[in-house]
N, C-alpha and C positions, 0 to 999 in steps of 0.2 A: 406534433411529436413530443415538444417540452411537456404538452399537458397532459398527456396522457403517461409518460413516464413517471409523471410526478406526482399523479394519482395511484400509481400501481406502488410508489415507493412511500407515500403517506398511508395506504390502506397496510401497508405492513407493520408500520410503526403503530396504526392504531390496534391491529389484533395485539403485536407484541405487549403492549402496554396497555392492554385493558384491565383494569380490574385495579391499576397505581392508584395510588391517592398523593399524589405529589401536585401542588398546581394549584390554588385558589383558583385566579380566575381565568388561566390558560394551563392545560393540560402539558405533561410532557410531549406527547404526539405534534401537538400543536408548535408546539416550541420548534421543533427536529422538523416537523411540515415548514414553517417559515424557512429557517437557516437552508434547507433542501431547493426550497423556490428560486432561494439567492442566488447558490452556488450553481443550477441549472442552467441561469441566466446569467452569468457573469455579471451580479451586481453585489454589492455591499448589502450587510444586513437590513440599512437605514431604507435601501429601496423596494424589499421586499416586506417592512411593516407599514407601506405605502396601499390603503382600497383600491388606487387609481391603477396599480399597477400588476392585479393580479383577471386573466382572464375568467370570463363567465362558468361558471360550474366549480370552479376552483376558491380556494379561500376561506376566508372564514368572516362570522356577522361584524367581527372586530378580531384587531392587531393589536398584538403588542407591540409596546414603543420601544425606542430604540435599547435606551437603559435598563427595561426586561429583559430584552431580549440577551445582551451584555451578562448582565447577570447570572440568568439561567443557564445559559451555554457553557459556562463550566462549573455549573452543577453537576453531583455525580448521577444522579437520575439519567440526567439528558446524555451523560455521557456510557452509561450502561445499555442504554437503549440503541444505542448506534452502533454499541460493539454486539448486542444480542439482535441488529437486523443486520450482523456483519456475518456473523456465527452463523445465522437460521442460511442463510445466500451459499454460506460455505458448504454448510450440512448438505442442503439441496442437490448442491452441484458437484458434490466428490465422488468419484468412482466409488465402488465397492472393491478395495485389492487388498490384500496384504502387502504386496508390495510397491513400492512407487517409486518416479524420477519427480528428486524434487530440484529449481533449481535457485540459487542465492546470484543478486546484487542487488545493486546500487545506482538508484537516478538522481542525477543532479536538477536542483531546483534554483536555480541561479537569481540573484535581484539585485538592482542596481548598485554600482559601486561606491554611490556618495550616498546610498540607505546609513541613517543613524539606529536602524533597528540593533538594538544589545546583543539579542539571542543570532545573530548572523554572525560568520565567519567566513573568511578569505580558505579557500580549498581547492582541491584537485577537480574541476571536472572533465570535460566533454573535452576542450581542445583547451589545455593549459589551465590557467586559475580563473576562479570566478569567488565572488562573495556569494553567499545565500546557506542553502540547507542540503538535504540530501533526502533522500526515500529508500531505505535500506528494505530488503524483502528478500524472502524464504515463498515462490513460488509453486505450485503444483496442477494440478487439475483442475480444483475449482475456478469458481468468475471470480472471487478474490483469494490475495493470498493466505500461506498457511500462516504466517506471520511476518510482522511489518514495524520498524520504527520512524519516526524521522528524528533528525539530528543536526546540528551543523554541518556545515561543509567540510569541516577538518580533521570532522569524526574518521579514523582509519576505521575501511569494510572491514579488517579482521576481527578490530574490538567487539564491532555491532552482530557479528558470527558468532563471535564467541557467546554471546548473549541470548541468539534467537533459534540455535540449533537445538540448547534441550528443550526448548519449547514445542519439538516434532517430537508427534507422539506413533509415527510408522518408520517401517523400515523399507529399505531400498537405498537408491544413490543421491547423492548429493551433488550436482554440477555447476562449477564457478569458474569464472574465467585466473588470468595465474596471477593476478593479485592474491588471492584464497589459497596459493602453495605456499602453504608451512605445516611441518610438521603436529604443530600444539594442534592445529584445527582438525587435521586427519584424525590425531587419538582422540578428539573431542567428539567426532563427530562419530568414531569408531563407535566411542563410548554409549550413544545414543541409537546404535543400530542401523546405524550408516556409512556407506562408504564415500567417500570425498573422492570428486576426481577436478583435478584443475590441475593445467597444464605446467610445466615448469618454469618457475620465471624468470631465471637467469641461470646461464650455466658459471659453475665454479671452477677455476684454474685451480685451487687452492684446495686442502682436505680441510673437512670439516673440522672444528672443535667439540661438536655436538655430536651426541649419536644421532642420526636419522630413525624421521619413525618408521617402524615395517609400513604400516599400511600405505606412506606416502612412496615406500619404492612400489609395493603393489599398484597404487596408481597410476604414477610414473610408467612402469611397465606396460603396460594395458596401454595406456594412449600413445605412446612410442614406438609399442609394438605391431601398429594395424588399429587400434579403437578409434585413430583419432576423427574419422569422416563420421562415425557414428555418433562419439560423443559431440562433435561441431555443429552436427542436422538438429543433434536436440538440443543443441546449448540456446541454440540464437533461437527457440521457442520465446527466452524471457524477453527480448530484444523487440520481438513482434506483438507482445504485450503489451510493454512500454509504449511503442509504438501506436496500438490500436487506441490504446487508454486515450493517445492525445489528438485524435484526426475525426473526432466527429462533434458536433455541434454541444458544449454543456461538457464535453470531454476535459483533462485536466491539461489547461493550458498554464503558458507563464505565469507564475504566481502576481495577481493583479496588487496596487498600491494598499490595497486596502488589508491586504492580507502581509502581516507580520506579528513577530513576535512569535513563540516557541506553539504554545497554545494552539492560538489561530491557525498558523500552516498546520495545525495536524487536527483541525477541526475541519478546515480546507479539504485538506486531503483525502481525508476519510468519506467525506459530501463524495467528492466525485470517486471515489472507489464504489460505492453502494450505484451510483449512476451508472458508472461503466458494465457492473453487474448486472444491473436492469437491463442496461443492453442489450447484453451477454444472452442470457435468459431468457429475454423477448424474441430473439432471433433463432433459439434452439425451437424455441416450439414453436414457431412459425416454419421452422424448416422440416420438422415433424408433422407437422398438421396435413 
């Protein structure tokens, strides 16, 4: 199964990029095949510019060595290339609507407590604090998302909101859980042909200082008033994403020792996003067929 997803996600990378002149004596392709093989496999880059350890039909006559391979991988070639077989997956896969549910959060990527890694931060995740990173995302139809950062741990979801909403270029709703209730994000997101709906996140004894945005009582409204079973059945859509993303063989698990620093986790990450897609993909038209 590795081998053949891994063929289907190199033959991508090589249409994308035919015609580069980036590369003496390893093409971009080649470069993004290697790092692909690793991450497939849950190994380091060092074990996939190993001959011994790639099977039959797959590979190439020679490997680059470790320190190429270092190098190249945050080259912007190799990194254009990954976001244009992120883009083509995306294209592929999106409904044709004018309108959509899209949905926003945040996965915690957690790594050990005594990591000396710099770009790591102690943060909020899953059941109290953990050190590591985070996976902030703007979800919708496609096998990946509409947009995505990583960050540290300590990054607040509102900041990273505020960041990745006008980057949607449709209109429809917006759904987040009630960390995402503030008014700034409502007219933010207003502002971009969306409506925000997330729940309320604490009630106030107290009268505001601030005016409230319309749009956030329009929300408010709506899920208080009867939405809320509707908006609940599609929220936890992103939930079962996350989910699927990490339960299958190659899927993104616990960030392994090898992978640190700001970089790498989002070189990481990206690997198994294009994976999960192939997934994705593979199983639409086998269910079609």
């Amino acid at each position: 199964m590795e081998r053949e997803r891994w063929l289907r996600l190199y033959q991508q990378a090589v249409e994308i990029s035919r015609g580069w002149r980036f590369g003496v004596r390893f093409s971009v392709s080649a470069i993004v095949g290697v790092y692909l093989w690793a991450a497939l496999h849950e190994r380091p880059v060092s074990w996939a510019c190993q001959q011994m350890n790639w099977s039959r039909g797959c590979g190439f006559s020679r490997l680059p060595t470790q320190s190429t391979m270092s190098r190249r991988l945050q080259s912007a070639p190799v990194q254009q290339l990954l976001n244009l077989m992120e883009l083509a997956i995306k294209e592929a896969t999106s409904p044709v609507e004018e309108s959509s549910t899209k949905l926003i959060d945040a996965k915690p990527l957690p790594i050990g407590g005594c990591s000396k890694d710099p770009d790591a931060r102690w943060g909020r995740a899953t059941s109290g604090f953990a050190k590591g990173y985070k996976f902030y995302a703007i979800w919708g139809k496609a096998a990946v998302p509409d947009t995505w950062e990583i960050r540290s741990m300590n990054e607040h979801e509102q900041r990273l909101a505020e960041q990745m909403i006008p980057r949607l270029d449709t209109r429809g709703r917006l759904l987040g859980d009630s960390i995402y209730d503030s008014s700034s994000l409502h007219d933010l997101a207003f502002q971009h042909h969306l409506q925000l709906l997330a729940p309320r996140r604490r009630k106030r004894k107290t009268k505001r200082k601030y005016k409230e945005s319309p749009h956030r009582q329009i929300a408010l409204a709506y899920l208080e008033g009867g939405g809320w079973s509707t908006f609940h059945r599609e929220r936890t859509d992103i939930e079962r994403r996350f989910g699927n993303w990490t339960s299958f063989g190659g899927g993104l698990a616990p960030l392994p020792s090898w992978v640190r620093r700001l970089t790498r986790v989002r070189l990481w990450v990206q690997a198994k996003l294009l994976i999960n897609a192939d997934r994705i993909v593979h199983r639409q038209r086998l269910a079609s067929a």
